[in-house]
C-alpha positions as a printed Julia matrix, in Angstrom:
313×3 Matrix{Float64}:
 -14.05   22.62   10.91
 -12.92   22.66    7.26
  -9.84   21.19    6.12
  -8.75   20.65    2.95
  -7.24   17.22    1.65
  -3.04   17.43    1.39
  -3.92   15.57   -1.76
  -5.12   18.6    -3.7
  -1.77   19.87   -3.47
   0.27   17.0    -3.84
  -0.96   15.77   -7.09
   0.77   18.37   -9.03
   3.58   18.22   -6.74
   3.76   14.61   -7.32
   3.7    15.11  -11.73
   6.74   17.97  -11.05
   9.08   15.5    -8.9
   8.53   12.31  -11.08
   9.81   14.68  -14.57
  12.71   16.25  -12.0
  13.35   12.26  -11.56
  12.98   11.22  -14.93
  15.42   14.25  -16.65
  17.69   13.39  -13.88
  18.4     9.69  -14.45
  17.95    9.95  -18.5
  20.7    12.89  -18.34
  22.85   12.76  -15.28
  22.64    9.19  -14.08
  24.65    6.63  -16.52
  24.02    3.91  -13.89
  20.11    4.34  -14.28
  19.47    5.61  -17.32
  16.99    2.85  -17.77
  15.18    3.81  -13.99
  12.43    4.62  -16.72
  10.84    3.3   -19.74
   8.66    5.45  -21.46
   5.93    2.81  -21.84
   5.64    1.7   -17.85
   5.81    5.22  -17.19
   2.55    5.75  -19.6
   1.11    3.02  -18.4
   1.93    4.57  -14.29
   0.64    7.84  -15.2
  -2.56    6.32  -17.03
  -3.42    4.43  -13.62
  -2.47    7.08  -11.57
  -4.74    9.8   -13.6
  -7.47    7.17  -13.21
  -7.03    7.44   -9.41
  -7.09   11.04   -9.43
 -10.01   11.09  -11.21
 -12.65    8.07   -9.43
 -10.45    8.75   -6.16
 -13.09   12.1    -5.11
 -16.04   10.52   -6.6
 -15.28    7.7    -4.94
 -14.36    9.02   -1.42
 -17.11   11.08   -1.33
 -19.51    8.25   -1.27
 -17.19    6.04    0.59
 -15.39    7.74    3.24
 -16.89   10.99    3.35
 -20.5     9.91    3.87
 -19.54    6.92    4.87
 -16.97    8.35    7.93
 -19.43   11.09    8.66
 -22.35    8.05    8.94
 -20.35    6.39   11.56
 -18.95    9.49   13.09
 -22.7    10.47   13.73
 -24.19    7.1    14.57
 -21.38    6.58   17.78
 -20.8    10.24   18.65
 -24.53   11.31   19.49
 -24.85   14.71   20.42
 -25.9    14.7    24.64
 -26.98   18.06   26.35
 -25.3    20.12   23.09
 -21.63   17.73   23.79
 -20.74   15.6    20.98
 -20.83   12.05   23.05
 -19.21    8.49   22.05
 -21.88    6.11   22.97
 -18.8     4.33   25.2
 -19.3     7.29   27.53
 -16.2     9.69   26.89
 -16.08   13.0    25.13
 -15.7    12.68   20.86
 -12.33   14.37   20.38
 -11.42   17.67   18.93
  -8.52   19.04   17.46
  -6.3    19.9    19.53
  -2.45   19.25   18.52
  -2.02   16.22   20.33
  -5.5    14.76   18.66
  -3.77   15.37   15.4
  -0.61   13.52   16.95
  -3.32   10.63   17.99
  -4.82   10.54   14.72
  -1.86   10.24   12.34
  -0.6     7.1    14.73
  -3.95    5.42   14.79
  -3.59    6.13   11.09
  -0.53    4.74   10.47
  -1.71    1.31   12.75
  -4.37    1.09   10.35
  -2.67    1.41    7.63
   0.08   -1.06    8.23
  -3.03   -3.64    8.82
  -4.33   -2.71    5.46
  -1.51   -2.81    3.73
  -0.57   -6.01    5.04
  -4.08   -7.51    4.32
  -3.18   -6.97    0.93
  -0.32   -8.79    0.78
  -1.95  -11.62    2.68
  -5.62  -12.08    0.9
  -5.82  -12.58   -2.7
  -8.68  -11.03   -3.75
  -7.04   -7.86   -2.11
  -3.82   -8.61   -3.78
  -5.23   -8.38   -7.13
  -6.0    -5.0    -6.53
  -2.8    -3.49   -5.07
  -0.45   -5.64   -6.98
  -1.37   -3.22   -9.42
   1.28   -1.01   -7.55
   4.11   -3.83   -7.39
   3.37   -4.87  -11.22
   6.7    -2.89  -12.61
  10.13   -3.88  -12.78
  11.13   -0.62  -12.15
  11.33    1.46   -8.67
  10.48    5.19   -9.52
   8.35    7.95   -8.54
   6.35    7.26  -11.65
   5.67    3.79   -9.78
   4.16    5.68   -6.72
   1.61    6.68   -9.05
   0.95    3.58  -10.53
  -2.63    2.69   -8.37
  -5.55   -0.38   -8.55
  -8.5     1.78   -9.02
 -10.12   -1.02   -7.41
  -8.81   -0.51   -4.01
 -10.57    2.7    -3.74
 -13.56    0.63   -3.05
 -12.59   -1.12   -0.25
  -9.98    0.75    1.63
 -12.12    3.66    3.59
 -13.75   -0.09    5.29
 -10.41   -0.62    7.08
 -10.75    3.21    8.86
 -13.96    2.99    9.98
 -12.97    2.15   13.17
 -11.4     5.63   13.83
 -14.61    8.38   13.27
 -16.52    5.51   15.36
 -14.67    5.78   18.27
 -14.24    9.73   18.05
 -11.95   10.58   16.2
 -14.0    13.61   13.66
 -14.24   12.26    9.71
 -12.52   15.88    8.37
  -9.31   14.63   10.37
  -9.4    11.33    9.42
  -9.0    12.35    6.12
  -6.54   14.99    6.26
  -4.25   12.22    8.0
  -4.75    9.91    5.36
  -4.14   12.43    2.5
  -0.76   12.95    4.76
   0.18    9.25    4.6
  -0.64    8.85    1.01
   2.07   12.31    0.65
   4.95   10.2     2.36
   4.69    7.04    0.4
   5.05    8.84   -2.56
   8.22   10.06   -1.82
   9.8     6.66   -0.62
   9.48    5.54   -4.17
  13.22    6.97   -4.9
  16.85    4.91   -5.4
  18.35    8.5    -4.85
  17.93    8.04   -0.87
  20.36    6.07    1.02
  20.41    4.88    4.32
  19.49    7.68    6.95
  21.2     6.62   10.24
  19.1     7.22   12.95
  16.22    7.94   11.07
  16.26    4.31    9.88
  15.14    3.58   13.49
  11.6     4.71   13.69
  10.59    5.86   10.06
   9.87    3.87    7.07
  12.13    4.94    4.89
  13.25    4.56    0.91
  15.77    1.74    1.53
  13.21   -0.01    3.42
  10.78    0.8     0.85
  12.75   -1.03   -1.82
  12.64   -3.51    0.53
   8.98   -3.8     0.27
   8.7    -3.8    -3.79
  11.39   -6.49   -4.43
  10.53  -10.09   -5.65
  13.84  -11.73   -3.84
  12.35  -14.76   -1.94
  13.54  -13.13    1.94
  12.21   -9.76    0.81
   8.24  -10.59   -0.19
   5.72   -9.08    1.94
   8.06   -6.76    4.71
   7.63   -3.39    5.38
   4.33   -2.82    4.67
   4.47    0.8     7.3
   3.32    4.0     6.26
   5.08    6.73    8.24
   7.18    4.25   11.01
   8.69    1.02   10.93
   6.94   -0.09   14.58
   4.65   -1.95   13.47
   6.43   -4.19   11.32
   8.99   -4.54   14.05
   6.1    -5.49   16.5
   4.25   -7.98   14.1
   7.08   -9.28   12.99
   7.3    -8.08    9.17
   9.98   -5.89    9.42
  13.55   -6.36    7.2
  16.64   -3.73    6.41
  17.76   -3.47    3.46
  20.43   -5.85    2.95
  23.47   -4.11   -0.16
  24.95   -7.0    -0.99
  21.5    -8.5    -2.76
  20.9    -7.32   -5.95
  17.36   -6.03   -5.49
  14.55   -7.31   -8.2
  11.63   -5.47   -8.33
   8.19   -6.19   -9.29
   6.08   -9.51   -8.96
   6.63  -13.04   -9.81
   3.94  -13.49  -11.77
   3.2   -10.19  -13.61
   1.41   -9.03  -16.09
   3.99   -8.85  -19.14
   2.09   -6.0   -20.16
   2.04   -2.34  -20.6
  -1.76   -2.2   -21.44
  -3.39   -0.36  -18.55
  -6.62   -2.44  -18.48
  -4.45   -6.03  -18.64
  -2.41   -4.5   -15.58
  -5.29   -3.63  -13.64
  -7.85   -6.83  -14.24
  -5.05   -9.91  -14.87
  -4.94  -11.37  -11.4
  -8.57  -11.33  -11.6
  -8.78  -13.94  -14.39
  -5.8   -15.66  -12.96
  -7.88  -15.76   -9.43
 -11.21  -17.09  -11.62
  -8.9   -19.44  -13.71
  -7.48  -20.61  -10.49
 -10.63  -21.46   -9.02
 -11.54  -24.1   -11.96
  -9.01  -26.26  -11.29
 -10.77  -27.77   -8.49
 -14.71  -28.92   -7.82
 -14.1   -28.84   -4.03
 -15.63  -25.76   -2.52
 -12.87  -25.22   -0.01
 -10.42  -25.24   -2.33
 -12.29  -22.34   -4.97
 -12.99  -20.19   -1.46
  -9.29  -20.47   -0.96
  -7.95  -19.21   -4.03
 -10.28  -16.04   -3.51
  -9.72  -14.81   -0.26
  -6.37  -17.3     0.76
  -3.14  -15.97    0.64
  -1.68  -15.48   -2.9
   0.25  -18.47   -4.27
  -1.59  -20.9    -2.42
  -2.9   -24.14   -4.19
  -4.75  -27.17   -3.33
  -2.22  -29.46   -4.94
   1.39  -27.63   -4.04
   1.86  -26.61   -8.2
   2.28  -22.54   -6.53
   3.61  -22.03   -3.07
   2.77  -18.94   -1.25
   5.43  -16.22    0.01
   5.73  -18.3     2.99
   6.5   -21.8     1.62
   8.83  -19.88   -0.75
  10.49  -18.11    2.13
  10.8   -21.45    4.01
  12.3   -23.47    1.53
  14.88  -20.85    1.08
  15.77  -21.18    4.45
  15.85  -24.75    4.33
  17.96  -24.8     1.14
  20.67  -22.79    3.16
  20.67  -24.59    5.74
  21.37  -27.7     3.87
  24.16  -25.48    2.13
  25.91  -25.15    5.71
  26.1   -28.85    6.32
């Protein structure tokens, strides 16, 4: 069956709503006129063009072949019937396969995301996306080109237990649509929407740098599995929202944004001779350090806690 990627449309889609944004705030909006600046919108656009660019030579090699590999290797064709090597029938496309897909999607998506939050070597990568100070459509944009190479890893999983490789990434290019459009201020609070979707507010949520606000919300299309796994947190209007990271680049150059936690991981890992210690700072969670000099979102988030209660007594 041949589909064709959401993505091809979006992309323009995507350069039309971030100038609609962009006029909007610079000639409507006092309040925001400074939602953009001209150079971390260059800088967003560079990155994202990148993206656009090694993202289908990329994916072709990496989850194209690579799904259709896997897809083939566990869904041998027996007696002229596409076959899972677990015994049942691959899937096809009927509407509730499609229904299947986008959740099983959106599960594995929430895991990724997460996972680069929670490893460092992932998190330089992606906090590529969280590098700005500013929360804007042109932010969406602003992607690692790095985590193109490991992403289509995390997916895998699906086209090897039946799922075909065309769908797989027709749902992604679906996902990828939505969180473009939670990267808005203009959205308030939906009501009853707010119960199952991730939405904008929630969103903001997820790109702030207040202590109780690092590394929630990391859904795609619903909030369930944050809620599950314990990562979930509304929006909250009496904090003044921060965005960006805590240690960022302080730079508008797009290499400098895409590399610097890189040499901060590699400087990291010369502060100690102890083996552990260097493995940690690659693939530990971000902030961590052998002798307590950074704390990671965790230690941050429980001092916090432990600084108001100490307030209440």
């Amino acid at each position: 069956m041949d589909l064709t990627n959401p993505l091809v449309y979006g992309v323009p889609c995507f350069l039309g709503l971030i100038l609609v944004e962009l006029t909007y705030s610079k000639t409507h909006d006092h309040d925001k006129k400074d939602l953009y600046k001209w150079k971390d919108l260059g800088a967003s656009v560079f990155m994202g063009v990148g993206s656009a660019i090694l993202g289908p030579l990329i994916k072709t090699v990496f989850s194209i072949v690579l799904f259709h590999y896997v897809y083939e290797f566990f869904n041998p064709e027996v007696n002229g019937v596409r076959t899972n090597i677990m015994g049942w029938q691959s899937f096809g496309y009927a509407w509730y396969i499609w229904l299947l897909c986008q959740l099983a999607d959106d599960y594995t998506y929430y895991w990724f995301h997460r996972q680069n939050h929670m490893v460092r070597a992932l998190w330089a990568a992606h906090i590529v996306h969280h590098s700005s100070d500013n929360f804007n459509l042109g932010t969406a944009v602003r992607n690692g080109w790095f985590t193109l190479l490991y992403k289509p890893l995390f997916y895998m999983w699906m086209p090897a237990i039946g799922f075909p490789p065309e769908m797989v990434i027709v749902c992604l290019g679906i996902e990828a649509l939505w969180q473009f459009q939670l990267h808005s201020v203009y959205i308030p609070k939906m009501g009853i929407i707010e119960k199952v979707f991730n939405t904008h507010t929630m969103h903001q949520v997820h790109h702030a740098k207040n202590v109780e606000y690092m590394d929630k919300n990391h859904g795609g299309f619903l909030n369930i599995f944050d809620k599950i796994f314990g990562t979930w947190k509304e929006l909250d209007e009496n904090i003044e929202v921060q965005y960006g990271v805590t240690h960022a680049p302080n730079s508008y150059n797009p290499w400098v944004i895409l590399t610097h936690e890189y040499k901060d991981i590699w400087n990291d890992t010369k502060k100690s001779k102890n083996w552990y210690h260097k493995f940690m700072y690659i693939f530990g969670p971000p902030g961590w350090s052998h002798d307590g000099s950074t704390l990671t979102v965790k230690q941050m988030q429980r001092e916090l806690e432990l600084n108001k209660q100490k307030s209440l007594t």
